[in-house]
C-alpha positions in Angstrom: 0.0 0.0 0.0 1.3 3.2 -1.2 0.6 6.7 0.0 0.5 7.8 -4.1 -1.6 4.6 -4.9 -4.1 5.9 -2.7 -3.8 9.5 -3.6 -4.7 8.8 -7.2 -7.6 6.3 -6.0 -9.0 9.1 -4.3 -8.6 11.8 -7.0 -10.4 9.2 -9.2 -13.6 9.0 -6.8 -13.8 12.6 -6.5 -14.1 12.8 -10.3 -16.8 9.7 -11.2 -18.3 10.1 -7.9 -19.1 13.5 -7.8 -17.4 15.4 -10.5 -19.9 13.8 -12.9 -23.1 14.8 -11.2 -24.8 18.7 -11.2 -24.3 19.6 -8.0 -21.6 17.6 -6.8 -20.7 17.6 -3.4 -24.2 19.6 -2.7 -26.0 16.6 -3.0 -24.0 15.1 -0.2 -24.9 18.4 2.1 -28.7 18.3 1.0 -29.4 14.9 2.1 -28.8 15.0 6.2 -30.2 19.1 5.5 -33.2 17.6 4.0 -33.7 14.8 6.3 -33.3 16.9 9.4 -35.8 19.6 8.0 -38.2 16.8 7.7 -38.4 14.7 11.0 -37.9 18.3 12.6 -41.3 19.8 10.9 -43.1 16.2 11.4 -42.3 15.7 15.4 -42.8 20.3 15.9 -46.3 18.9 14.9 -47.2 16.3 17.5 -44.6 16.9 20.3 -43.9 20.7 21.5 -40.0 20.2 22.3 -37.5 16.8 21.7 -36.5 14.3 24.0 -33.7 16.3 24.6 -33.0 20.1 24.6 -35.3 22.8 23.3 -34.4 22.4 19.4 -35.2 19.5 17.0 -33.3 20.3 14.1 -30.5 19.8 16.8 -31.8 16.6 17.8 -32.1 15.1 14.9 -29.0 16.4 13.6 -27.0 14.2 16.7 -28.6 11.2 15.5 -28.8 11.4 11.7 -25.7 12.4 10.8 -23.6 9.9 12.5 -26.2 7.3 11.2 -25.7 8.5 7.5 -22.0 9.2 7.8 -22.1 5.2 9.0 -24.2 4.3 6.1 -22.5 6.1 3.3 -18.5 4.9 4.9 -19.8 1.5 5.1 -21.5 1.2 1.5 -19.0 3.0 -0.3 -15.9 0.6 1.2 -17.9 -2.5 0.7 -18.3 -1.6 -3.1 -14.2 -1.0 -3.4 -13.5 -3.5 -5.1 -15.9 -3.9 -7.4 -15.7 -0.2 -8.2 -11.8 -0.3 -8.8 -11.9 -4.2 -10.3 -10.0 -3.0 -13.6 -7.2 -1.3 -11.5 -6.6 -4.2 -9.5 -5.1 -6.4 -12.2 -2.1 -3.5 -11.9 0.0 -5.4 -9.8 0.4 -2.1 -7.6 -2.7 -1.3 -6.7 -3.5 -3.9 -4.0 -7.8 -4.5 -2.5 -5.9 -2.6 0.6 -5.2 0.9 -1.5 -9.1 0.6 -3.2 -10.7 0.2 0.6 -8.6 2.9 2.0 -9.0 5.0 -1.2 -12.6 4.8 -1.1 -12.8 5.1 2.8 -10.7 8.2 3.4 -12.1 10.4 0.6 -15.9 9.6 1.9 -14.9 9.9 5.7 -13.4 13.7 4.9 -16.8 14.5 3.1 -19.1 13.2 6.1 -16.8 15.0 8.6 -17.2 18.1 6.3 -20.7 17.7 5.9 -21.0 17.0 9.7 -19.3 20.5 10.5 -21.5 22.6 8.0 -24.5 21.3 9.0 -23.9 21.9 12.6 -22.3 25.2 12.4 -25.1 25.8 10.1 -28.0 24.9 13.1 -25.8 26.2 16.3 -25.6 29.9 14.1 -29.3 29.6 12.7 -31.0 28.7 15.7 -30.9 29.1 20.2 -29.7 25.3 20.1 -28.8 25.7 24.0 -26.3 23.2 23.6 -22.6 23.0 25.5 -20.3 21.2 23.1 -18.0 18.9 24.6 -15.1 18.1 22.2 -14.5 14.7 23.9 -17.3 12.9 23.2 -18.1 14.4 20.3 -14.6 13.2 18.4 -15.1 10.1 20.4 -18.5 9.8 18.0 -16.9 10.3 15.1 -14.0 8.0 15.7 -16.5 5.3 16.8 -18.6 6.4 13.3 -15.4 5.8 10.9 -14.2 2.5 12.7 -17.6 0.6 12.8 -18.2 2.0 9.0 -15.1 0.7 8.0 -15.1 -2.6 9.9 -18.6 -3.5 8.3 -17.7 -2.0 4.9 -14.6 -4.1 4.9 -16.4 -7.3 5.9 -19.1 -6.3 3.6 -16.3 -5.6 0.6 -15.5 -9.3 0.9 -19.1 -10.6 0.9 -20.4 -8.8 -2.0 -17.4 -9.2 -4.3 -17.8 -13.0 -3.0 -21.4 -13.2 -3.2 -23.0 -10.6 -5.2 -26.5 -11.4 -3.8 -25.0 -10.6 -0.6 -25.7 -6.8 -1.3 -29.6 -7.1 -1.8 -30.0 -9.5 0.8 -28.0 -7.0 3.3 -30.1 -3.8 1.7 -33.2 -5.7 2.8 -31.9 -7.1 6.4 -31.2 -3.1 7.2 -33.7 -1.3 5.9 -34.8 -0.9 9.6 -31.8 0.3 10.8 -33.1 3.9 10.8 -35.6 3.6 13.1 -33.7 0.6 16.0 -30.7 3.2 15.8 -32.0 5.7 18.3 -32.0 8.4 15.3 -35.5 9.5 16.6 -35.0 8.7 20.3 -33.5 8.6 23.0 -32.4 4.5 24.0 -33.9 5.4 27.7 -37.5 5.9 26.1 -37.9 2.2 24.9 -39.3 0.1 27.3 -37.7 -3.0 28.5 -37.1 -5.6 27.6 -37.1 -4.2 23.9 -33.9 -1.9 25.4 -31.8 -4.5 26.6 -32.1 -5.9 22.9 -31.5 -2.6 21.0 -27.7 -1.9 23.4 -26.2 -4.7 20.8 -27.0 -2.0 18.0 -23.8 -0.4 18.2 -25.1 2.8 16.4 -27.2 3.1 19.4 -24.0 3.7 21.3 -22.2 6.0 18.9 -25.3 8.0 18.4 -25.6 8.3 22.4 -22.2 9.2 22.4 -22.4 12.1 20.1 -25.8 13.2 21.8 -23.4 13.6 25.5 -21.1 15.6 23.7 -24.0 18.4 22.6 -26.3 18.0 25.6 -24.4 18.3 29.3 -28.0 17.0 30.8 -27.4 13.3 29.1 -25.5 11.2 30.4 -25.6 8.4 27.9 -24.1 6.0 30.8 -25.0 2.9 28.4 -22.6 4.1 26.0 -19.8 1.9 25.5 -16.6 2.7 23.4 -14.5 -0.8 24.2 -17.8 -3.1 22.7 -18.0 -0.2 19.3 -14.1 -0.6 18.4 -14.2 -4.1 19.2 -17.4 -5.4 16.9 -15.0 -3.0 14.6 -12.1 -4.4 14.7 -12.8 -8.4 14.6 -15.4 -7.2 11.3 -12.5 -5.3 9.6 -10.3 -7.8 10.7 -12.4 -10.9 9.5 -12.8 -8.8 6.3 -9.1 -8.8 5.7 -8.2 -12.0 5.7 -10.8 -13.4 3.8 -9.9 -11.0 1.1 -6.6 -11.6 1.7 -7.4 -15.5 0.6 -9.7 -15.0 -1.7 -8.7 -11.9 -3.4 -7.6 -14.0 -6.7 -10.7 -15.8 -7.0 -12.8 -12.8 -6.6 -10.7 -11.0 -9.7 -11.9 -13.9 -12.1 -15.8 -13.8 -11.2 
């Protein structure tokens, strides 16, 4: 793996990925903008203030955008090697440069996205918020590890096993709503909460909720079980491409 392999990877993506498309890297800001306007002028409706603080663009903004930066670091790593097939038979480009390629370039375009859009809310609106930079780096971190341990694992799957990909689109098409996006994991009665703690979204969105909101706790939260599920993912991931890399280049 090569720091100039990746380089050009990533210059590639920018170009087809969103170099291609009108708009560009706006469509990448309008999606959380648009999804947070929308849960934010549906809940204003039936509730008079969130779960937590006085603002629900807020809110929602501490649980959407980790759960889309997960969703979008995860999808786009899993597809690396499919997406860079023709450069792999280059015997310098490796499956490691196409996965880092793909994974760094989309991880500085959620954390960018992540900063506009809550800059954007803390500016626009009396958020009441106390930003603690601990946790809310901690989230992030937690948000880049468990997208690239599940993309990675994924990347092998669905090079592997091509039906792999509709069968894990359908198997987490609930993810939105078990991930504590639109609540808070203390509002779910038991036993249904005990079940949704091994959703580690549910941690990393708690996380990032601590580091806005000095009034929650998040005491559930747990950073060792994240990086771990992480870690054996990416790690599993690895060495299955590792063995099976040549037999994936000739499907």
């Amino acid at each position: 793996m090569t720091a100039r392999t990746i380089c050009a990877l990533i210059l590639r993506e920018m170009t087809t990925s969103y170099g291609r498309s009108p708009g560009g890297y706006l469509w990448a800001l309008a999606e959380p903008v648009l999804g947070i306007a929308l849960l934010s002028v549906i809940f204003s409706i039936g509730f008079r203030s969130p779960l937590l603080g006085t603002n629900f663009a807020m809110f929602y903004a501490t649980g959407l955008l980790p759960f889309l930066m997960f969703n979008d670091l995860s999808t786009k790593t899993a597809q690396a090697i499919n997406y860079s097939k023709q450069l792999l038979s280059y015997p310098r480009v490796t499956f490691v440069d196409a996965i880092a390629g793909r994974f760094i370039l989309n991880l500085l375009t959620q954390l960018l996205v992540g900063i506009i859009v809550f800059s954007g809310i803390i500016i626009a609106f009396e958020t009441r918020t106390s930003l603690e930079w601990g946790k809310i780096i901690s989230a992030f971190t937690m948000t880049a590890a468990f997208g690239l341990g599940v993309g990675t694992f994924n990347c092998f799957l669905m090079s592997m096993f091509p039906i792999w990909q509709r069968v894990y689109s359908i198997l987490t098409r609930p993810l939105l709503l078990v991930s504590g996006v639109i609540f808070t994991l203390e509002a779910v009665p038991h036993p249904y909460q005990d079940w949704l703690w091994y959703n580690p979204l549910v941690h990393i969105i708690g996380t990032m909720r601590a580091g806005y909101y000095n009034s929650y706790d998040a005491v559930y939260a747990n950073q060792t079980y994240v990086f771990a599920l992480s870690g054996l993912l990416g790690f599993l991931g690895l060495v299955f491409l590792r063995r099976y890399h040549r037999d994936i280049m000739e499907l």
